[in-house]
TORDOMI-725704 format. One record per residue (C-alpha): residue number from 1; x, y, z. Coordinates in Angstrom, 2 decimals. Layout:
BEGIN
{seke->NUM, xx->X, yy->Y, zz->Z} .
...
This chain:
BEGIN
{seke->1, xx->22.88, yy->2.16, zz->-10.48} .
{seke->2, xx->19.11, yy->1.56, zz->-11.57} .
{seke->3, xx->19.40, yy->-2.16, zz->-11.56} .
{seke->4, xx->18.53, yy->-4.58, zz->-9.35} .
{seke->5, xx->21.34, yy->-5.89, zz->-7.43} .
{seke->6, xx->21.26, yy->-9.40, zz->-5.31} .
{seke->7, xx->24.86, yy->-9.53, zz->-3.25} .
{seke->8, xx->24.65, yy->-13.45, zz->-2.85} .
{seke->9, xx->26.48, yy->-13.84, zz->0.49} .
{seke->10, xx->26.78, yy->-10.88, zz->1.83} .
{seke->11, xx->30.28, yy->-11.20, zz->4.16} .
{seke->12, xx->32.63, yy->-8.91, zz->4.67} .
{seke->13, xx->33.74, yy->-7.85, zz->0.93} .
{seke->14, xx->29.59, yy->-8.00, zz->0.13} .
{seke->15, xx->29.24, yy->-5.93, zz->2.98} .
{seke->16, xx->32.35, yy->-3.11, zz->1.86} .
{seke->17, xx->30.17, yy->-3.27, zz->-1.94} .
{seke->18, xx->26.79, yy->-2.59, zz->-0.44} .
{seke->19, xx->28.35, yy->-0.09, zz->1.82} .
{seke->20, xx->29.79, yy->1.82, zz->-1.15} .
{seke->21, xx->26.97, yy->1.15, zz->-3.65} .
{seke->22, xx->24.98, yy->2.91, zz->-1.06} .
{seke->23, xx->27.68, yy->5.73, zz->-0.59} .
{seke->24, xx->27.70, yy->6.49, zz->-3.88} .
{seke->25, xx->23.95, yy->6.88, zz->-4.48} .
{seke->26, xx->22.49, yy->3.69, zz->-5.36} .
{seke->27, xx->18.70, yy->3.37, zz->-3.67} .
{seke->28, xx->18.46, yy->0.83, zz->-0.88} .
{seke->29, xx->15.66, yy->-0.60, zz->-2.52} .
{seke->30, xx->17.37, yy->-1.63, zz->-5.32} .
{seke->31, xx->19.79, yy->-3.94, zz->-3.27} .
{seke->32, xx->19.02, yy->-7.18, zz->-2.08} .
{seke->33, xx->21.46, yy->-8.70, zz->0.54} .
{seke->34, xx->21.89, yy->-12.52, zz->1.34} .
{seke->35, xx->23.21, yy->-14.38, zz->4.29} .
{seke->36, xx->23.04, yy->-18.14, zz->5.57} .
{seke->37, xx->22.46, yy->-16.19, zz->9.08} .
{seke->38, xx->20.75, yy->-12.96, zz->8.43} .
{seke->39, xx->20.96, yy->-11.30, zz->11.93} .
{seke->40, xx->24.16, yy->-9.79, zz->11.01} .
{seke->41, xx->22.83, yy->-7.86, zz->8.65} .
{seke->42, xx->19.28, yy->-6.96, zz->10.02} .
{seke->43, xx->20.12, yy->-3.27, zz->10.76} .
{seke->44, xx->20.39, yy->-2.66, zz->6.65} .
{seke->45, xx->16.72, yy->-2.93, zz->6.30} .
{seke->46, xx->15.95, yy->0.26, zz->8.81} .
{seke->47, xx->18.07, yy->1.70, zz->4.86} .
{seke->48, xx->15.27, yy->0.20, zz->2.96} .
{seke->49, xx->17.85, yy->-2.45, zz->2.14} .
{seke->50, xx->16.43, yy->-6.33, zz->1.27} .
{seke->51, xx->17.84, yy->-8.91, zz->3.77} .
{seke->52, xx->17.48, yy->-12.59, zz->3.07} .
{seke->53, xx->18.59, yy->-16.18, zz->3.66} .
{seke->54, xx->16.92, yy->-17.07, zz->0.38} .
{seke->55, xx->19.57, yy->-17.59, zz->-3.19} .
{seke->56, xx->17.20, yy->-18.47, zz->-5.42} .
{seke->57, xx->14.70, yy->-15.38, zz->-5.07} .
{seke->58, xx->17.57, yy->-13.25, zz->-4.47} .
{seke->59, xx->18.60, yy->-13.53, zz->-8.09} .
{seke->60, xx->15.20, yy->-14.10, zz->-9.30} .
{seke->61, xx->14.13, yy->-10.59, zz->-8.00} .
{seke->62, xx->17.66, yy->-9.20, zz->-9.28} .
{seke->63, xx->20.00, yy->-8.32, zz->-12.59} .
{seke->64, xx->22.62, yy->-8.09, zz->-11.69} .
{seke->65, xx->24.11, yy->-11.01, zz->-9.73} .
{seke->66, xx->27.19, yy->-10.37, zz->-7.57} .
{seke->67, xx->28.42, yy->-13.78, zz->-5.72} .
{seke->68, xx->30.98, yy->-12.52, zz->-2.65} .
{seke->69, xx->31.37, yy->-16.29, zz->-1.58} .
{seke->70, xx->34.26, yy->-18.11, zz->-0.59} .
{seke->71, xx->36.05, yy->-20.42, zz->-3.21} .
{seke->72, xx->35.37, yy->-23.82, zz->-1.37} .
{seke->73, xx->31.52, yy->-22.88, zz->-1.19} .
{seke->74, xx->30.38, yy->-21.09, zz->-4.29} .
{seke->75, xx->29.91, yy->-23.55, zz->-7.30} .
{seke->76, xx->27.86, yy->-25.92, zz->-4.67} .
{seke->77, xx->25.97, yy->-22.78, zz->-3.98} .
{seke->78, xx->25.83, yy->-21.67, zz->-7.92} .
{seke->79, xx->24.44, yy->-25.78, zz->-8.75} .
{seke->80, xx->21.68, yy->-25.21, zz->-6.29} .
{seke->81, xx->20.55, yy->-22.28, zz->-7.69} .
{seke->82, xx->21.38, yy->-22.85, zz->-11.23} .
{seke->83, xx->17.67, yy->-23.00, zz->-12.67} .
{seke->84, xx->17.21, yy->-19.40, zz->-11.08} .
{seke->85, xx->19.02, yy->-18.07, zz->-13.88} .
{seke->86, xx->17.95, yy->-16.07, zz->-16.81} .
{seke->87, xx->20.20, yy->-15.62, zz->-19.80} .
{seke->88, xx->18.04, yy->-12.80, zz->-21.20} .
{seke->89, xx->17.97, yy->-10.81, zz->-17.33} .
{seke->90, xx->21.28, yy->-11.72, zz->-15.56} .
{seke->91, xx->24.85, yy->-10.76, zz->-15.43} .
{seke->92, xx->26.77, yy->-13.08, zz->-13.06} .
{seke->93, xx->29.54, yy->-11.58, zz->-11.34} .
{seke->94, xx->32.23, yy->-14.02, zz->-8.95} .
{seke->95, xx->34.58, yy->-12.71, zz->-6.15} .
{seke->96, xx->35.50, yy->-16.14, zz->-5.41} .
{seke->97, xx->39.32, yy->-16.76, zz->-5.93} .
{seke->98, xx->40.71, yy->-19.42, zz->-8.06} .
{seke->99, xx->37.49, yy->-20.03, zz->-9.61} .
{seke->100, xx->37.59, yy->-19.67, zz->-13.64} .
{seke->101, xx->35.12, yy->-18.04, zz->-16.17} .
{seke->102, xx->34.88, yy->-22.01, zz->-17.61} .
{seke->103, xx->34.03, yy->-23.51, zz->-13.63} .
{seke->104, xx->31.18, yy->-20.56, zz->-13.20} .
{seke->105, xx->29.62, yy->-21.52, zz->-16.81} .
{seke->106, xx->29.29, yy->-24.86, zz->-16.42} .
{seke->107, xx->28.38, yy->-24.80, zz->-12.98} .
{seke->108, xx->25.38, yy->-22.84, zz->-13.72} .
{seke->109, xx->24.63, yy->-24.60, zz->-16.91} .
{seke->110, xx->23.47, yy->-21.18, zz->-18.70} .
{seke->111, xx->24.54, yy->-18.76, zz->-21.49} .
{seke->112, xx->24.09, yy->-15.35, zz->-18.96} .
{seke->113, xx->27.38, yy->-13.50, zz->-19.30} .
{seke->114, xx->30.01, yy->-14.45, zz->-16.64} .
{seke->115, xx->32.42, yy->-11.61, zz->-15.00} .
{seke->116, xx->34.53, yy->-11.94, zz->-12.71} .
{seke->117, xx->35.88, yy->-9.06, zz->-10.42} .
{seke->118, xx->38.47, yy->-8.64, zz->-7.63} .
{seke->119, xx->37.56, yy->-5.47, zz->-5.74} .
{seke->120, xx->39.07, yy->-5.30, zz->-2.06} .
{seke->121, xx->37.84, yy->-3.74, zz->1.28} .
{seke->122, xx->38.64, yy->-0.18, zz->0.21} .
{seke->123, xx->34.87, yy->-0.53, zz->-1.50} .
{seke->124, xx->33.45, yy->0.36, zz->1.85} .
{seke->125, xx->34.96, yy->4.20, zz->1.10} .
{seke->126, xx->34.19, yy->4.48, zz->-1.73} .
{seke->127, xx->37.97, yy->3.60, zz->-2.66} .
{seke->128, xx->38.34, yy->0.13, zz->-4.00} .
{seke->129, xx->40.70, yy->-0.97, zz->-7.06} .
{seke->130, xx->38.85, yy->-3.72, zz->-8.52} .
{seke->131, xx->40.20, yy->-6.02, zz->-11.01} .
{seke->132, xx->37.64, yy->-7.25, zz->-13.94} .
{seke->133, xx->37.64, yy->-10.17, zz->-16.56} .
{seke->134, xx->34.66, yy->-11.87, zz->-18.37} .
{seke->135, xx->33.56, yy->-14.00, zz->-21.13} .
{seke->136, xx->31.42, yy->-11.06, zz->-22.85} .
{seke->137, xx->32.10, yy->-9.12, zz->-25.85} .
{seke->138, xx->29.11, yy->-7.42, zz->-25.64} .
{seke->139, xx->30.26, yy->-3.52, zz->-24.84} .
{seke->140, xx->26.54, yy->-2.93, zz->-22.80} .
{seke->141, xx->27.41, yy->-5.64, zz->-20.54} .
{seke->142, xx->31.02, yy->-4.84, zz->-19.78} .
{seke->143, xx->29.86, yy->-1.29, zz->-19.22} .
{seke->144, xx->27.21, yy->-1.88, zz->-16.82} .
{seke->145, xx->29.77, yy->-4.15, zz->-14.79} .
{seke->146, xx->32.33, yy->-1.23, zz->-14.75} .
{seke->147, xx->29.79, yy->1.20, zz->-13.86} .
{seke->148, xx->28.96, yy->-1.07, zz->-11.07} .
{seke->149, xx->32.43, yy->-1.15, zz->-9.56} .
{seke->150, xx->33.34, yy->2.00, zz->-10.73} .
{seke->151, xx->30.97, yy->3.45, zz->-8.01} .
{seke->152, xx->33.16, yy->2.12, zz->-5.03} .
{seke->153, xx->36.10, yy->3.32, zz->-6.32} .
{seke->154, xx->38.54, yy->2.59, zz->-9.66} .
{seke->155, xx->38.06, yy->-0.77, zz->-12.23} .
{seke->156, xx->40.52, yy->-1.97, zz->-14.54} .
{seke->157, xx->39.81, yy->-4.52, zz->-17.25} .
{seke->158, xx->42.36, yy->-7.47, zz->-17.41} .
{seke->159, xx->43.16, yy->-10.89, zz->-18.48} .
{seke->160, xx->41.78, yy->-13.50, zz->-16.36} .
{seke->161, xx->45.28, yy->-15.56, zz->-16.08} .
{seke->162, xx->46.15, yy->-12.19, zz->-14.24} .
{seke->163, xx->43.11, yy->-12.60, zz->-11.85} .
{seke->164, xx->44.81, yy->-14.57, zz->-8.97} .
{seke->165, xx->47.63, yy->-12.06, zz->-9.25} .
{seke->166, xx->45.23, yy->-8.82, zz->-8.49} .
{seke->167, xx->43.67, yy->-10.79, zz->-6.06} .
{seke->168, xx->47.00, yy->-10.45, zz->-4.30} .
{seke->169, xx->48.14, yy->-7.30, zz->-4.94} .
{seke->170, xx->44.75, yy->-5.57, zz->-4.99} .
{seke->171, xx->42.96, yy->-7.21, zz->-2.55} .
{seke->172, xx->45.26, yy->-8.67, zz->-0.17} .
{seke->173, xx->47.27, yy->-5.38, zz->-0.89} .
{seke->174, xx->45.21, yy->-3.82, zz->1.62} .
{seke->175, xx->46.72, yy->-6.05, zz->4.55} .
{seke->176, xx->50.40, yy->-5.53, zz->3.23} .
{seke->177, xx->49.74, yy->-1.74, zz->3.47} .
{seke->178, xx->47.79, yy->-1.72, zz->6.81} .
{seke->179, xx->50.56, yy->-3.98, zz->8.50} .
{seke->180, xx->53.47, yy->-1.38, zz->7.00} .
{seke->181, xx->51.19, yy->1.58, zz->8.61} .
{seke->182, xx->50.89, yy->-0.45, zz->11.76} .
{seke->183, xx->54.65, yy->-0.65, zz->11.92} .
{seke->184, xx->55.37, yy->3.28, zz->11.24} .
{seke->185, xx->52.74, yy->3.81, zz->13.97} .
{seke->186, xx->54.61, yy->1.76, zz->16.28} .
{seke->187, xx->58.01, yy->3.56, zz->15.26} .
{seke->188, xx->56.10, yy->6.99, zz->15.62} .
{seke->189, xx->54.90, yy->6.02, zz->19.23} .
{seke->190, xx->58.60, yy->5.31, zz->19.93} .
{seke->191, xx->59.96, yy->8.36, zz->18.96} .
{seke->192, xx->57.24, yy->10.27, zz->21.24} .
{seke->193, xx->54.38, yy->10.91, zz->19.28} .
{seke->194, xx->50.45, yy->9.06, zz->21.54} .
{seke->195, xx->49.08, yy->6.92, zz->19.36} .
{seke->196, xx->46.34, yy->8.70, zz->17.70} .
{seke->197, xx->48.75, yy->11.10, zz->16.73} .
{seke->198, xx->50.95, yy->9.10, zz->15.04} .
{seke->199, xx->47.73, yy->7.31, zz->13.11} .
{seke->200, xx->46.58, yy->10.74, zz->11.87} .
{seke->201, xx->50.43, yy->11.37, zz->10.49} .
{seke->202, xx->51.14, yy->8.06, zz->8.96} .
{seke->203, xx->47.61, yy->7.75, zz->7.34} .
{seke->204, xx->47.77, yy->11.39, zz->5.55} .
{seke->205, xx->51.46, yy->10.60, zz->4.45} .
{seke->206, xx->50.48, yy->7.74, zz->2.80} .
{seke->207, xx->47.22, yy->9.20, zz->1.35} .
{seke->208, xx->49.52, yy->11.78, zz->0.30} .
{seke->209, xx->52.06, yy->9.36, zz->-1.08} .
{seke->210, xx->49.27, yy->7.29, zz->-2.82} .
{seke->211, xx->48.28, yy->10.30, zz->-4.64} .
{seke->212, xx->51.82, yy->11.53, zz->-5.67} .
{seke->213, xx->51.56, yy->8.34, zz->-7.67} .
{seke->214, xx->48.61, yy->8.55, zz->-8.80} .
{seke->215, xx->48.22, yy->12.47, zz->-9.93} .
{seke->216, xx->51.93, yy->13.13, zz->-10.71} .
{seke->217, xx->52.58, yy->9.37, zz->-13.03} .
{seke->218, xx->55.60, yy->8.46, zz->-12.08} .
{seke->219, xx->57.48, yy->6.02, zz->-10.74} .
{seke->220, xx->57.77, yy->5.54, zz->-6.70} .
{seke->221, xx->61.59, yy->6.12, zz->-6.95} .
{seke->222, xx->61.25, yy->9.53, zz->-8.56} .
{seke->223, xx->59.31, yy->10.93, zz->-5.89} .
{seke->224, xx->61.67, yy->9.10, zz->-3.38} .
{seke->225, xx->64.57, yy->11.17, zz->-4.87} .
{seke->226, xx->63.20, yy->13.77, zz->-4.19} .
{seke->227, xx->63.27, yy->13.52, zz->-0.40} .
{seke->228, xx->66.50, yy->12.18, zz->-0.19} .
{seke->229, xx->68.87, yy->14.37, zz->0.54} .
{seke->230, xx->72.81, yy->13.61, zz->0.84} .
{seke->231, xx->73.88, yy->12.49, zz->4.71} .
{seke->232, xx->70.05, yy->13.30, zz->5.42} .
{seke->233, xx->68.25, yy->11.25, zz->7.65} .
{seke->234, xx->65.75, yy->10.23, zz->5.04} .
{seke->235, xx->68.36, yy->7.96, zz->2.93} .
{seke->236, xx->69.74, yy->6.74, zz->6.35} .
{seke->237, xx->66.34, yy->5.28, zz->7.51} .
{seke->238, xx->65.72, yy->3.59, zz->4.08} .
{seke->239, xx->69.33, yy->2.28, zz->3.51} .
{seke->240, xx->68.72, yy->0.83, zz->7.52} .
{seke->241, xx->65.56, yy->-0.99, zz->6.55} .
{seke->242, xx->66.51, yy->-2.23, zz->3.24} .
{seke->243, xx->69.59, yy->-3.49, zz->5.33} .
{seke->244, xx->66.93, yy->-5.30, zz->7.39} .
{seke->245, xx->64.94, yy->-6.77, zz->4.61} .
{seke->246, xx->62.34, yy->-4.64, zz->3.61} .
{seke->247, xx->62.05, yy->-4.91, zz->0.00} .
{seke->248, xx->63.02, yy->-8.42, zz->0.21} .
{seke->249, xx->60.26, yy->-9.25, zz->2.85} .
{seke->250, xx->57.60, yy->-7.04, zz->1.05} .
{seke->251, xx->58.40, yy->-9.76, zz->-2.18} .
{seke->252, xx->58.62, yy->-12.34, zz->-0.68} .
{seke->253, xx->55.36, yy->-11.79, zz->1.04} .
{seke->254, xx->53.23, yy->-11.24, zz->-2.09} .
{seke->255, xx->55.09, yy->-14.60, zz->-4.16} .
{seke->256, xx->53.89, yy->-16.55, zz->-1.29} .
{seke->257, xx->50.09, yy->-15.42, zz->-1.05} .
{seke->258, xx->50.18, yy->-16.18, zz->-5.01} .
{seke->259, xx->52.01, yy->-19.39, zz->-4.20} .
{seke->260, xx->48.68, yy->-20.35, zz->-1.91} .
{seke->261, xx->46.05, yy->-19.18, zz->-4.58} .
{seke->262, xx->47.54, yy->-21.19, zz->-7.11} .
{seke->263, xx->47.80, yy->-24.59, zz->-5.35} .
């Protein structure tokens, strides 16, 4: 990226963004980092990284204008800085969930084109899916956005009633898929594999599974069938934990985190 980029509080996702901007090539100096309590984050100026507890010259001195705060904090935050704003300079860009294209505009009182983008914690490897929407029609805008994101991993374009929904299965997707590793783990510890042993297995298979998907196009059954042979023990583990709930639990899980987002 050759734009200036402010990452207005700079948290945990901010921090997996700036980690994979700077993964994927974009100069330190070009990245401006802000935090109510910058200590945190003093080590990223030894990258040549810009570290500040200062909004309004954040974006001033930026283009491109990511905002990685929470959804109970960032319109107060956007009203206080709302004359920093250039319509001719900026793109805005919210992580905040819950928080519309129509809240964002009027909250900063200002014609600069409004995106908003779910990416999740997978940025920091340069292996995020992040979810995009916006009020622009302008194709140089919506391409500088995607080229943004697209450097921390994959970006797909959607409809922003479908924006709390890839906030859970994108970004709290991570969690789901980290606890169902943690579990495997657990069973591969019990069945006599140490612990580090059983990480390295369960985290290639599902790399590997990920990218069945991915590569090969089809759906998870298909490649399920064919590992499942008849009487094998495959089948008889998954008919055991779909016994217990699995599926069911997996559902249920994601309906309720969309449940909370849309109170």
């Amino acid at each position: 990226m050759d734009k200036k980029i402010a990452i207005i509080g700079c948290g945990n996702l901010g921090l997996s963004i700036l980690n994979g901007l700077l993964a994927q090539g974009t100069p330190p100096s070009n990245i401006i980092a802000t935090k109510r309590n910058t200590e945190s984050l003093e080590y990223l100026t030894e990258k040549g990284v810009r570290i500040t507890d200062n909004n309004e010259e954040a974006i001033k001195a930026s283009e491109l204008i990511i905002v990685a705060l929470k959804p109970y904090t960032i319109l107060e935050v956007l009203q206080d800085v709302q004359h920093a704003f250039d319509p001719d300079r900026h793109l805005l860009v919210s992580l905040a969930t819950g928080i519309s294209v129509q809240q964002l505009e009027t909250t900063i009182n200002s014609s600069v084109p409004v995106f908003r983008a779910m990416p999740n914690t997978g940025a920091d490897v340069g292996m995020s899916m992040t979810c995009i929407c916006s009020n622009s029609f302008d194709a140089e805008k919506i391409a500088l956005v995607t080229e943004c994101f697209d450097s921390i991993g994959k970006t797909i374009h959607i409809d922003e009633k479908l924006m709390d929904s890839a906030t859970v299965l994108g970004a709290c997707g991570v969690a789901y898929v980290l606890r169902f590793m943690r579990a495997m783990i657990q069973g591969g510890i019990q069945i006599g594999f140490d612990a580090k042993t059983a990480t390295d297995i369960v985290s290639h298979t599902v790399q590997g599974a990920a990218e069945l998907l991915i590569q090969n196009g089809q759906h998870p059954e298909y490649e399920i069938d064919k590992v499942t042979t008849p009487r094998g023990c495959t089948i008889a583990g998954l008919n055991e934990m779909e016994h217990n709930g699995m599926s069911s639990a997996l559902i249920k899980g994601i309906v309720t985190s969309y449940e909370i987002i849309e109170k």
